[in-house]
Steps between C-alpha positions, in 0.01 A plus 500: 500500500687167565572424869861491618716203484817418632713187515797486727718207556713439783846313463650391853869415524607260780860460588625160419238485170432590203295775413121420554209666377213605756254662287259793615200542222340820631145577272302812557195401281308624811663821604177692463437290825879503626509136447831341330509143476902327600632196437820425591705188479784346769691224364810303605408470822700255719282481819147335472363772713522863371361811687341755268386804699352847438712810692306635804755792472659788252833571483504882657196408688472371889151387483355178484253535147411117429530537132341161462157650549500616121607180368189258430438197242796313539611206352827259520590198244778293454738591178270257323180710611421230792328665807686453778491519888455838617572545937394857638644536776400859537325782259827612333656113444464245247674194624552281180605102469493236262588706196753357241758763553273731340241718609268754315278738705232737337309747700309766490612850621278789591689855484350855561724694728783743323740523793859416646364184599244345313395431167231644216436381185239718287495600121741771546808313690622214654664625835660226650662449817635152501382369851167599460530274125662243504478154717868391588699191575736560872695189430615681129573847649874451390395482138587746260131598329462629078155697489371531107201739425320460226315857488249603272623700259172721376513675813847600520601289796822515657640322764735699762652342794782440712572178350753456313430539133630139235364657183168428310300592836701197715592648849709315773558512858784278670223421768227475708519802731643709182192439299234493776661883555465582133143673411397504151304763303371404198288754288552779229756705699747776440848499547777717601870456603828646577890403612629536804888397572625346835834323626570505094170330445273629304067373566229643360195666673163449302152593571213274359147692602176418384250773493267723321685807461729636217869443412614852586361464896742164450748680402452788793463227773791293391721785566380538810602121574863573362545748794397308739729205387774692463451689910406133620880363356629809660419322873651252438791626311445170240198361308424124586657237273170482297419111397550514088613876485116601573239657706120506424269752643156297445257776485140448440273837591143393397164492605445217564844418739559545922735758587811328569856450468718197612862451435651219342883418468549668137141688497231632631118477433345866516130483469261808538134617350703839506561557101768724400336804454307762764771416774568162441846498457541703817253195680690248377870576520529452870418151435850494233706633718398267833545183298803562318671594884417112504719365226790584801313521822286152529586313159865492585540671845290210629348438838621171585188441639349464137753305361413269338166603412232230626187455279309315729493705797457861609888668528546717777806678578592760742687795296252549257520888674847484374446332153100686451535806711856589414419455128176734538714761645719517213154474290416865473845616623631369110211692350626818661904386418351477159344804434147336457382692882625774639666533821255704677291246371654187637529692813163566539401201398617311819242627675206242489746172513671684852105546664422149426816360633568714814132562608415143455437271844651193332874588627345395832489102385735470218866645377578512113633145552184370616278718301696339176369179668152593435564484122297186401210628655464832353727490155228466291338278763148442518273418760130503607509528869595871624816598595610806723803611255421886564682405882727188426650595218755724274566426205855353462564733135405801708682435845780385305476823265545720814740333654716546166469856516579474861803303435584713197488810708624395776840388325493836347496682830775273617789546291446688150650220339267217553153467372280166458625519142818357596386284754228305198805509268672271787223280569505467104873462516500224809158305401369610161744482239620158666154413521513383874220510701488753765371468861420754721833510732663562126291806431608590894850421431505644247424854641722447775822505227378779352359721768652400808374263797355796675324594180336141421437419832297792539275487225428136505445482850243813519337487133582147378461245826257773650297739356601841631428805276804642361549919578389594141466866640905530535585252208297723257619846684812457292326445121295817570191304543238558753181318700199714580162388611180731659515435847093618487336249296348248637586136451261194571693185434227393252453505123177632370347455193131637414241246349264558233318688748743700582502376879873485629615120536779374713677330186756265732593392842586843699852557525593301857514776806339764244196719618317301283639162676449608849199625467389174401399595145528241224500400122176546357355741753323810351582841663179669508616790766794668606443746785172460487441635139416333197643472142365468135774500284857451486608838538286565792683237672792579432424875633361338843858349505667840484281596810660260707674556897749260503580309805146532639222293492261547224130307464521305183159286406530219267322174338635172547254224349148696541558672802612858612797547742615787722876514613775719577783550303864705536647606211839606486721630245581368157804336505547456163823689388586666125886539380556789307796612285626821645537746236818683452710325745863623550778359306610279742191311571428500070848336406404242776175491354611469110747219586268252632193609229674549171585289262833294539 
């Protein structure tokens, strides 16, 4: 078959000028490889120095990624097709002078990673997110851009996207940050859409997914979306004044993507290997629900602290357990409001995200504030050296998540008529709608109106500025929910995997002042005793655990690099916890229950 091709043209409009055309030429002759060769072409430039640079960052993402490492064979003319003087200052910059108010760059681009942040290019789509694409020009970032794809047409190619669609596949965004935050799939998708009215407008909600299943499991999961939409407006009491009357879910579930999903200001890429069928749409619709909670909470109720955007530097910001976590609590909690979980399952459910919050160590260095600092280092981060995250750190969707419920509770146990409902649909009210960047003394403040000063100032100053555990036990008393754990099994501070020879392996660093931990065990050691007695299996390790005296000292032998170690070691009790939904609770404790789970 014939390899992909498509041309896009860029048309920049400067303020002061006439319309100027900057044109893209995109060509996927190599996409078996992931190669697509760009040109692109700057002209009416008034400086003799321009800046052309490749983003280091995503939109949605807090990471440094260096995009420039995938962009090879470049070359830079004049508008006459003169070579001109190229300065790199630094591996993501292409310092440019002496042109003759023209300048025409081709490169080469290679592309093979279907995510939220980067790009792939292959015979079956182009999946573009436009940092990871596209070289860019600072000094023009006040230009309005015109993208035109030229798609091939024997493979059914279509192009959805954010952008704003011109007619005869032209798309336009009024500027730089607008279309660096506007992903692009390209590939033989289906649709689906619906209406949705708000503040007597009226926007449309479409789905574009790409995927190897059947129209009917479409249809099935696009109703699923619908109720999720509609719970997710019920927040907030309004939909968001959608840019042209639209919003895109960008779904690609194929083999070859990385599971995924990053939020954009009118859509979200969803990416998954998870198909449709066996499960899938059960796998993949917590993603739906998390990053359409975005279109309010981050894409217009906006930490200042991202604002703008910067593409050339890592962007940290401090209430990303308010714009992350608080957005992962309502996550799930829409998927029961919707019908697609039940309550007793959402209640249940809570269970593994409380255990790694509460029992981590990490509240010892760092409250959510600070632990939203640690975002460029671990949101889709990488690294080669080590790094002791198991005891430094919580993950700011997660510590957020609980603190939501928390907060959510908490309100609810205060006076029956407040709930963290209200209190987003104020922050959306004050910041959102207006589109005014938020600090942290505003999301403060803003409890403080709406609870009380006694109210704020409590929960700020013991779970916000601190990190104190909230009393789950007597905020869930009154929702009929309950915390049980088995005070006899025995805990170790360690995870263990077994090897291919079924030897128990300390998998990470031991949990800090763990039995594991104090007894001075560490990663990589192999248990070979407990109590003297040997294993061979899984299960027969798992039954010396069960024969455990806690709180005493029992001989454990171990290897650590060749050699065979005797020590003591105290377990003690697991204090891993598991929420259950009490069944049959009275009617007081179920109305309370079905108000803050059912659907608004």
């Amino acid at each position: 078959m014939k390899l992909a091709q498509i041309l896009i043209t860029i048309l920049f409009v400067q303020s002061g000028f006439a319309q100027f055309k900057n044109q893209y030429s995109v060509s996927f002759d190599n996409a078996v490889h992931h190669e697509a060769k760009i040109e692109a072409i700057f002209s009416n430039l008034k400086t003799d120095t321009i800046s052309l640079r490749m983003s280091r960052t995503s939109p949605g993402r807090y990471a440094i990624h260096d995009f420039a490492k995938n962009v090879y064979d470049v070359v830079v003319t004049d508008g006459h097709g003169n070579e001109i003087e190229v300065v790199r200052p630094n591996p993501h910059q292409w310092d440019i002078s002496g042109h003759d108010g023209t300048i025409k760059i081709s490169y080469t681009l290679f592309a093979d990673r279907g995510d939220g942040t980067y790009s792939q290019i292959d015979e079956t789509h182009a999946h573009l997110n436009i940092p990871a694409t596209f070289i860019y020009a600072p000094s023009l970032k006040k230009r309005s851009i015109e993208v035109v794809f030229n798609v091939r047409k024997d493979l059914n190619w279509k192009i959805a996207t954010q952008l704003i669609p011109e007619g005869n596949n032209t798309f336009t965004a009024p500027n730089l940050q607008y279309f660096m935050d506007s992903p692009v799939e390209i590939s033989n998708h289906s649709t689906r859409s619906f209406k949705v009215t708000s503040e007597g407008e009226e926007y449309t909600i479409q789905l574009a997914i790409h995927h190897l299943g059947t129209e009917q499991e479409v249809d099935t999961y696009f109703e699923k979306i619908k109720k999720i939409v509609v719970q997710e407006k019920e927040v907030f009491g309004e939909y968001p004044k959608f840019d042209n009357g639209t919003y895109t879910f960008l779904a690609c579930y194929m083999p070859q993507v990385s599971r995924d999903g990053m939020e954009h200001r009118n859509s979200t890429i969803l990416t998954s290997t998870n198909s449709l069928a066996d499960g899938g749409m059960k796998k993949n619709i917590g993603t739906v629900s998390h990053e359409f909670f975005h279109a309010w909470n981050v894409e217009r109720i906006r930490p200042k602290t991202l604002e703008p955007f910067d593409f050339e530097k890592a962007n940290m910001s401090g209430e990303l357990w308010f714009a992350e976590g608080f957005t992962s609590y309502y996550t799930k909690l829409i998927l029961c409001r919707a019908g697609l979980i039940s309550p007793e399952e959402y209640i249940n459910g809570l269970t593994e995200t409380y255990n790694y919050v509460w029992n981590s160590p990490a509240r010892a260095y760092f409250n959510p504030t600070e632990m939203s600092y640690q975002a460029p280092f671990v949101d889709a981060a990488t690294s080669v050296d080590p790094v002791n995250r198991e005891n430094t750190f919580i993950s700011y969707y997660s510590y957020g998540s609980m603190l939501g419920l928390a907060l959510d509770l908490s309100l609810r146990n205060y006076k029956n008529s407040l709930n963290l409902d209200d209190y987003m649909k104020m922050i959306w009210k004050k910041y959102g709608k207006q589109e005014i960047p938020y600090t942290h003394n505003n999301l403060f403040t803003a409890l403080q109106e709406y609870a009380g000063d006694t109210f704020a100032n409590d929960f700020f100053d013991k779970y916000i500025n601190h990190s104190e555990i909230p009393d789950y036990k007597t905020l869930f008393a009154d929702f009929g929910i309950l915390m049980d754990n088995d005070p006899k099994k025995a805990y170790y501070g360690a995870l263990i995997e077994f090897d291919e020879n079924n030897n128990a392996v300390i998998s990470n660093y031991p949990q800090k002042e763990g039995p594991a931990y104090n007894a001075g065990l560490d990663k990589g050691d192999i248990i070979l005793t407990i109590n003297g007695n040997p294993y061979k299996n899984p299960e027969e390790f798992l039954n010396l655990m069960t024969k455990i005296t806690l709180d005493k000292k029992t001989p454990i032998t171990y290897l650590r690099l060749g050699k065979k170690i005797t020590t003591q070691i105290i377990f003690t009790a697991d204090p891993n916890i598991e929420i259950i939904a009490q069944q049959n609770p009275d009617k007081k404790v179920l109305e309370k229950r079905k108000k803050w789970l059912q659907a608004k």
